[in-house]
C-alpha positions in Angstrom: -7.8 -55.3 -2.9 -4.1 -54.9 -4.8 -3.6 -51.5 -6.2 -2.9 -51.5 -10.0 0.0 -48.8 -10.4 -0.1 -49.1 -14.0 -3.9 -48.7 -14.7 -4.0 -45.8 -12.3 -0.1 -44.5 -14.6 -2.8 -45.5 -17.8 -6.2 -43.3 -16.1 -3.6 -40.1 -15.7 -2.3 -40.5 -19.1 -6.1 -40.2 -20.0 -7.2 -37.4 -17.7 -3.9 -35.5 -18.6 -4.5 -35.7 -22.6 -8.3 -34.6 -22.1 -7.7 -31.6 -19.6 -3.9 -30.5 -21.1 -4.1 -26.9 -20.4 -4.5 -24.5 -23.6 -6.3 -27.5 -25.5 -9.6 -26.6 -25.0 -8.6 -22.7 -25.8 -7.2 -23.9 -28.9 -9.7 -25.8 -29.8 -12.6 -23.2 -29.6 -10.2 -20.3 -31.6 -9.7 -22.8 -34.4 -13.4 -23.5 -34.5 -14.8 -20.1 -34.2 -12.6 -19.1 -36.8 -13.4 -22.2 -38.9 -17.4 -21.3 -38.5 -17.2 -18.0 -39.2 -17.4 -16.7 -36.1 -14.4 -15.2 -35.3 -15.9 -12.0 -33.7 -16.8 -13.8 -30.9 -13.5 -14.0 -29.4 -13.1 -10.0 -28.9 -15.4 -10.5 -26.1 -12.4 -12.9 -24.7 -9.3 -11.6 -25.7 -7.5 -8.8 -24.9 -7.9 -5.6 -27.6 -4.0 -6.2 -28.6 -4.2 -10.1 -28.8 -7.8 -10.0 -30.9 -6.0 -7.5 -33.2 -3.3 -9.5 -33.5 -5.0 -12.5 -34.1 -7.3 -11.3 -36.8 -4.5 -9.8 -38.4 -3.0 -13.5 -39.2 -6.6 -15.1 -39.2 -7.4 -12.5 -42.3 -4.0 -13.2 -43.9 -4.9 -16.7 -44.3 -7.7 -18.3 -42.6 -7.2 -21.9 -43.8 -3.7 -21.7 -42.2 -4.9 -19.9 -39.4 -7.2 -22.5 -38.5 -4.7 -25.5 -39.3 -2.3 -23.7 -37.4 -4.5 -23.8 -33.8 -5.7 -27.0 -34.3 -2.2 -28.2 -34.4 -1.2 -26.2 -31.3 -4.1 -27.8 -29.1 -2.7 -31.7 -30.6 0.9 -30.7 -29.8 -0.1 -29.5 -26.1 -2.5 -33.0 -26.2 0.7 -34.9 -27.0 3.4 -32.7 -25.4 1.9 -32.6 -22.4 3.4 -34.9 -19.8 6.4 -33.9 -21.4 6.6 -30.4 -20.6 4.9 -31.0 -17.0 8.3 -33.0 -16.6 9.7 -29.9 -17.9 8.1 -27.1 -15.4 9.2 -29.6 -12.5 12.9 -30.0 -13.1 13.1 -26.2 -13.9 12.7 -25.7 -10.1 14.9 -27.9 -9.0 18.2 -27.5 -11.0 20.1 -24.6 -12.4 18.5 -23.1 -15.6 20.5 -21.0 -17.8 19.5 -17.5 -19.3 17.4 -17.6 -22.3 15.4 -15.6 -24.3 12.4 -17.8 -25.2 13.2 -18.2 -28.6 13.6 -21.7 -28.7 10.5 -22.8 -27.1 7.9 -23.7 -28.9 4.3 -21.8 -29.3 2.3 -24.0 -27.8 4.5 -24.5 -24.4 4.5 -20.6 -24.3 0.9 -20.7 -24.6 0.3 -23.6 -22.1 2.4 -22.2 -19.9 0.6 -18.7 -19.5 -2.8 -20.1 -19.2 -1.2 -22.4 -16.6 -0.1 -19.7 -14.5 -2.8 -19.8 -12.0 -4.0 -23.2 -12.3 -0.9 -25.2 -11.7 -2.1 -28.4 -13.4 1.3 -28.7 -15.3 2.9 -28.8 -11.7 0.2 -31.2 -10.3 0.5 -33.7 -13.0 4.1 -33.8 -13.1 4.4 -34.8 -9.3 1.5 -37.5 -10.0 4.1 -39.0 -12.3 7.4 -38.7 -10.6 5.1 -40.5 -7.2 3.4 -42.8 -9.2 6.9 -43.8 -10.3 8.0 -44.0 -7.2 5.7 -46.6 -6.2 7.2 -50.0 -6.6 10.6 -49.1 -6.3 10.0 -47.9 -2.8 7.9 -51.0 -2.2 10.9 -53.3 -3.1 13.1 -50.8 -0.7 11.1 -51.2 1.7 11.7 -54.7 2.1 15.0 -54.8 2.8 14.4 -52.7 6.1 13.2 -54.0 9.2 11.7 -51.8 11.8 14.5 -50.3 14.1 13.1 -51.2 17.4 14.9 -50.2 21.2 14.1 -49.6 24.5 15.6 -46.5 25.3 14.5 -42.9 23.5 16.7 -40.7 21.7 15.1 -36.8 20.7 12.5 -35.9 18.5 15.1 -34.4 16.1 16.6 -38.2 15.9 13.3 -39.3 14.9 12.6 -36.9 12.6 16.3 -37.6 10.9 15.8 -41.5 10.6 12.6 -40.4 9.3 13.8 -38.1 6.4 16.7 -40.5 5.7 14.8 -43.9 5.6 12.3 -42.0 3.1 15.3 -40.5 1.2 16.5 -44.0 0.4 12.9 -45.3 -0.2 12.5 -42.5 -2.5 15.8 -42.7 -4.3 17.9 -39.9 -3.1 20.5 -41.9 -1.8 23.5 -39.5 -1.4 20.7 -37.3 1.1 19.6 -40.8 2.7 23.6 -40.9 3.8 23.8 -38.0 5.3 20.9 -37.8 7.6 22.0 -41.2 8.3 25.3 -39.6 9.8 22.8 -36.9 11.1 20.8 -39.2 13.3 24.0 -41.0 14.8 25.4 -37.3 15.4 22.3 -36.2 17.4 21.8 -39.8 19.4 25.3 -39.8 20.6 25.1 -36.6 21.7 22.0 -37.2 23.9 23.3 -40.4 25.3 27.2 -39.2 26.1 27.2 -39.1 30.1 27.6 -36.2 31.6 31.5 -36.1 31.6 32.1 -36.9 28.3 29.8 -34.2 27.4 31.3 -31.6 28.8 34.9 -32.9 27.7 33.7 -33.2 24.2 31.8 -29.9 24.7 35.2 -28.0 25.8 37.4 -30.1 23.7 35.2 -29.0 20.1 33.2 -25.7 21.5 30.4 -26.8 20.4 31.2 -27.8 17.1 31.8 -31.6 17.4 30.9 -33.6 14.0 29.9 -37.6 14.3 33.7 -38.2 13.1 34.7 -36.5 16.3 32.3 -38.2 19.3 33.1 -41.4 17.5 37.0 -40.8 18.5 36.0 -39.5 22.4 33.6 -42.8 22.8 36.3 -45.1 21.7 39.2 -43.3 23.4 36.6 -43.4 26.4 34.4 -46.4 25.6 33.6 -47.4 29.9 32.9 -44.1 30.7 30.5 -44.1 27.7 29.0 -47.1 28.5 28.4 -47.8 25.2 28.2 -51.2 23.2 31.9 -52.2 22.1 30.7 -52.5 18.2 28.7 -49.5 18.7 32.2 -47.6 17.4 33.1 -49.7 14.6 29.2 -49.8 12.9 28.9 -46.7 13.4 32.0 -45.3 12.0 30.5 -46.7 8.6 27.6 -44.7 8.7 30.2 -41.8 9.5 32.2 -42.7 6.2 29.4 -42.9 4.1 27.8 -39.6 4.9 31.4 -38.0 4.9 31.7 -39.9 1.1 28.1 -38.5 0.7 29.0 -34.8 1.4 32.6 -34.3 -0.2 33.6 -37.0 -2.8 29.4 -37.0 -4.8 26.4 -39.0 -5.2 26.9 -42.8 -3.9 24.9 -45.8 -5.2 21.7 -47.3 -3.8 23.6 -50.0 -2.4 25.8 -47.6 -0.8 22.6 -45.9 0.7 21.0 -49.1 1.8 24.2 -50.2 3.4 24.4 -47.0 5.6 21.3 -46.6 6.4 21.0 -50.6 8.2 24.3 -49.8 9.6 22.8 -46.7 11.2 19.7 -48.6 12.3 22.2 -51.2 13.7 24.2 -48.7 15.9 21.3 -47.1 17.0 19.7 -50.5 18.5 22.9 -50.9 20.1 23.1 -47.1 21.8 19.8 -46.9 22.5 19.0 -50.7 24.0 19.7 -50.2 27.5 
């Protein structure tokens, strides 16, 4: 059975308008208050917030009560929005401010959010849903890096991360774990040797730049593919591109990421 992406994008606009947190609690203050029965929220409420709230209620109820209903429609509405919102203020830099500018009813979400986490959850059900076909399409221009000879489980896991990085669309990361996984290959292949020479030559501190230059300066004692050096001082550019010079494009990423899949069929097929 295909899996629709956009009617399950179309049932989590629906489940996110009907459970937007805060709706429901705006909702029942506008009604109670509406009915009558405003005295029913001190049971609810803290003493400062009931006061507070009858205060304005008694002031004007008919704009009390047209006031709430509109908060619960705007966090209704609002509400993928801001769950975009809470997401990207984790992961960039947010300035200093005082609250001022945001409105009531993201204040209000927000706090009866604070334990539930649904603004969190629906925003990542987005951003993955999202992520979907693009990643599909990807996908397809990989082909599975197959070789006869192991590496490390720490190469694994960096082709891993980097071939999702690029399926995922974070290209500049996808280059350098690219350059990662060459790094960590080459050093578990280099004979025994070359190891040390590269070990005394760099303390410990060799990059991928620097192996690349000892395996073609010593490419028989290596034993390494002759086009091993040249492929995979592309990935070594890229990543180096990647980490100094800023975000690269998806053909960039794509480009690096086959060329490290290529070098590593040719270091690890024997």
């Amino acid at each position: 059975m295909a899996i629709d992406i956009a009617r399950l994008e179309s049932d989590l606009l629906r489940m996110s308008a009907e459970g937007a947190p805060g709706r429901e609690f705006c909702e029942a203050i506008a009604e109670l208050a509406r009915t009558g029965r405003f005295a029913q929220l001190r049971d609810v409420l803290p003493g400062v917030v009931y006061e507070e709230l009858w205060a304005r209620y008694r002031l004007d109820p008919a704009a009390f009560v047209s006031e709430w209903q509109r908060l619960g429609q705007e966090m209704r509405r609002g509400f993928v929005k801001h769950a975009r919102q809470r997401l990207t203020s984790l992961t960039r830099l947010q300035r200093v401010e005082n609250g001022a500018n945001t409105p009531a009813w993201q204040q209000i979400q927000r706090a009866l959010d604070a334990q539930q986490n649904d603004l969190l959850r629906a925003a990542f059900a987005f951003e993955l849903l999202e992520m979907v076909e693009p990643a599909v399409t990807r996908a397809t221009h990989l082909r599975e890096c197959v070789v006869i000879a192991s590496s490390s489980e720490d190469a694994d896991r960096y082709l891993d991360e980097g071939t999702r990085c690029y399926l995922f669309g974070m290209f500049t990361a996808c280059a350098v774990m690219s350059r990662s996984v060459l790094e960590e290959a080459v050093k578990q292949k280099l004979p025994a040797p070359l190891a040390r020479l590269v070990k005394t030559r760099y303390r410990n501190t060799a990059t991928l730049g620097n192996l690349l230059h000892e395996v073609n300066n010593n490419l028989q004692m290596a034993g390494f593919d002759a086009d091993f050096p040249r492929i995979a001082n592309r990935v070594n550019d890229a990543g180096r591109k990647a980490v100094h010079q800023g975000a690269i494009s998806e053909d960039e990423a794509r480009d690096c990421l086959k060329n490290a899949r290529a070098a590593l069929r040719l270091l690890l097929r024997a």
